[in-house]
C-alpha positions as a Markdown table, in Angstrom:
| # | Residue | x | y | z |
|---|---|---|---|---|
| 1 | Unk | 109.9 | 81.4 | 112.1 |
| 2 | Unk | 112.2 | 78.6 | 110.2 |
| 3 | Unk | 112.9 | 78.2 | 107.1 |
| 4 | Unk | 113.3 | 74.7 | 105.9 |
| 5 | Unk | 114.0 | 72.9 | 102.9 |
| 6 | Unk | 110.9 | 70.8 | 103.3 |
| 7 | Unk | 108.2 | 73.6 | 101.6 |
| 8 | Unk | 108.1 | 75.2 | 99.0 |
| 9 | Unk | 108.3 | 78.5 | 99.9 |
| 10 | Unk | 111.7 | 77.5 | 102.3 |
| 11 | Unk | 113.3 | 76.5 | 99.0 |
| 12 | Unk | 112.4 | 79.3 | 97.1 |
| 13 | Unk | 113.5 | 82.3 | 99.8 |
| 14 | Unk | 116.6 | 80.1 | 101.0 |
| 15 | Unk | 117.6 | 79.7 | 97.1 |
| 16 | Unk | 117.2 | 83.6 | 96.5 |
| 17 | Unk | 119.7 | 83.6 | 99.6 |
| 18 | Unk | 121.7 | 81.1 | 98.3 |
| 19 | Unk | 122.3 | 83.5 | 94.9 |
| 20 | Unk | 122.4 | 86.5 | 96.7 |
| 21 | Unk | 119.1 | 87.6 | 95.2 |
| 22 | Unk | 117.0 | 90.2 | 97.0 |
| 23 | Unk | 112.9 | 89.7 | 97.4 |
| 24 | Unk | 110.6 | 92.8 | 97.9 |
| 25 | Unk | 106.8 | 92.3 | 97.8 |
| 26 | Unk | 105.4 | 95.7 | 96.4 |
| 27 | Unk | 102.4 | 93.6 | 96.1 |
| 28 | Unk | 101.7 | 93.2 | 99.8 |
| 29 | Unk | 103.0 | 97.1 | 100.8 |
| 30 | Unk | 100.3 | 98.3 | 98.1 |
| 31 | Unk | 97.6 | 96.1 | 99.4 |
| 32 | Unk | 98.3 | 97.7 | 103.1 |
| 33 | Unk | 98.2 | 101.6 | 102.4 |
| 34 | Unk | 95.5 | 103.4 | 102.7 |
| 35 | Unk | 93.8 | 103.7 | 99.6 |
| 36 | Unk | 95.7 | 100.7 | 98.2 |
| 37 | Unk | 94.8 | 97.6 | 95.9 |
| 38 | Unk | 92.5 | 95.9 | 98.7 |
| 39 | Unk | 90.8 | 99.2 | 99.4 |
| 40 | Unk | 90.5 | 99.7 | 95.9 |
| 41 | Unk | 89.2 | 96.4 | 94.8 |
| 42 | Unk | 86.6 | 95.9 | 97.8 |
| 43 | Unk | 85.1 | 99.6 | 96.6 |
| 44 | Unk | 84.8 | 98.7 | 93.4 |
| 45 | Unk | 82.6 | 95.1 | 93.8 |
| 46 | Unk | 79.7 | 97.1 | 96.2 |
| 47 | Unk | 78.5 | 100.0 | 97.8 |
| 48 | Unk | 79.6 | 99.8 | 101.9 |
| 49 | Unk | 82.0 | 100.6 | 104.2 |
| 50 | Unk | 85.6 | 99.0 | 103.4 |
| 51 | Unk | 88.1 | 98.7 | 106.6 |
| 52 | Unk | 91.1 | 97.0 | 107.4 |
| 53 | Unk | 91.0 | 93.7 | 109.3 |
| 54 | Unk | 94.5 | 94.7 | 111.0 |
| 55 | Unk | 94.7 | 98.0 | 111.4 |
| 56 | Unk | 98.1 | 99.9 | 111.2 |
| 57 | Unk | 99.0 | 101.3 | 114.7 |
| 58 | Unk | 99.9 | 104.8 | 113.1 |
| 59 | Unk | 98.3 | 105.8 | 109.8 |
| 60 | Unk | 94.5 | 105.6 | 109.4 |
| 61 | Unk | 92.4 | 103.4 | 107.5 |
| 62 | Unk | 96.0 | 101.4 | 106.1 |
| 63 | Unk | 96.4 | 97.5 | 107.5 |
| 64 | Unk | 96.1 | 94.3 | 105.9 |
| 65 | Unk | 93.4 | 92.9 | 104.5 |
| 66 | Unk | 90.3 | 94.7 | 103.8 |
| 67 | Unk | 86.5 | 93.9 | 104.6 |
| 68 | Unk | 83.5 | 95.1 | 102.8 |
| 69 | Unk | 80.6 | 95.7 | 105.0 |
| 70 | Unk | 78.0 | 96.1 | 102.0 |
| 71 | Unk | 74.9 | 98.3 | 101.6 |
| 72 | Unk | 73.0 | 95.8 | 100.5 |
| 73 | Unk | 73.0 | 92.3 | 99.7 |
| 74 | Unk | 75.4 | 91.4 | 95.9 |
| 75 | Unk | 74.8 | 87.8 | 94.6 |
| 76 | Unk | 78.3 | 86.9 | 93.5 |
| 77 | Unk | 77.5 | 86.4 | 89.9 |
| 78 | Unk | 77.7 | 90.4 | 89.9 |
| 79 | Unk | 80.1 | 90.8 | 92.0 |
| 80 | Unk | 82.5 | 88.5 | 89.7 |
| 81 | Unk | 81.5 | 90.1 | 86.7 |
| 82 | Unk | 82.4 | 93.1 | 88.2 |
| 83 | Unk | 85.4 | 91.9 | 89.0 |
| 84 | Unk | 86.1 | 90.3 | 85.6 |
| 85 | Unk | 85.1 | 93.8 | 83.8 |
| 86 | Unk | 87.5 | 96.2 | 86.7 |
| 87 | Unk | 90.8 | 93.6 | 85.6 |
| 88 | Unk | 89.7 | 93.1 | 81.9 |
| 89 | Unk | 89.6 | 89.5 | 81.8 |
| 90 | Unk | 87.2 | 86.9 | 80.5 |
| 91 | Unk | 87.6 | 84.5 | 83.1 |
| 92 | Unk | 87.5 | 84.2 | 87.0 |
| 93 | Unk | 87.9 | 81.5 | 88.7 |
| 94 | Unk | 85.6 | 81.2 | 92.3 |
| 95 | Unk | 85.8 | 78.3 | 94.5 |
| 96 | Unk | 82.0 | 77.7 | 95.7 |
| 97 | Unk | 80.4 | 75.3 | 98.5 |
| 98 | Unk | 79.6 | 72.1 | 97.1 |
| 99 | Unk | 75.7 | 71.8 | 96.6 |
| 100 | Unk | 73.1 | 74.8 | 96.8 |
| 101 | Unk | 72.8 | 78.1 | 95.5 |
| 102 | Unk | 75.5 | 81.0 | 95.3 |
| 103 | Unk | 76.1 | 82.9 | 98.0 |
| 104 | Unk | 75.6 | 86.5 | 97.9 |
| 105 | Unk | 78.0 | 89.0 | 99.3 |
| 106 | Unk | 76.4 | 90.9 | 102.3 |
């Protein structure tokens, strides 16, 4: 990979360099344990089995990403309020096909 000038995450991670600034994700480590923020959120919208889509070569059920195989089908409307109601926040924003009902998750 090359970082370039040209995007905006080249600037930002060749500036931190530039200053001698370290950068550390905790964000992305937590989502990738086992029992970590993905896990977490993707048990809290619906009943099912939750897995990683990459799965780490050495410790079980830790890897990024997480997918929800659900129980049973959730229309989203519950699954954002959910969502709203686990973070304590009023709003959510949810990017939706133009046209037609919403989905729900299965």
């Amino acid at each position: 990979t090359t970082l370039s000038t040209d995007d905006v995450l080249g600037r930002i991670v060749l500036g931190c360099a530039k200053h001698q600034i370290a950068v550390h994700s905790v964000h992305s480590a937590c989502d990738a344990a086992s029992g970590g923020v993905n896990a977490w959120l993707a048990r809290s919208l619906a009943r099912g089995v939750v897995r990683p889509i990459v799965k780490h070569p050495k410790v079980a059920d830790a890897g990024q990403g997480r997918v929800l195989e659900c129980d049973e089908a959730t229309p989203i409307s519950t699954v954002v309020e959910r969502l709203k109601a686990l973070l304590g926040v009023r709003f959510l924003r949810l990017p939706l096909a133009a046209g037609g009902a919403p989905p729900a998750l299965a």
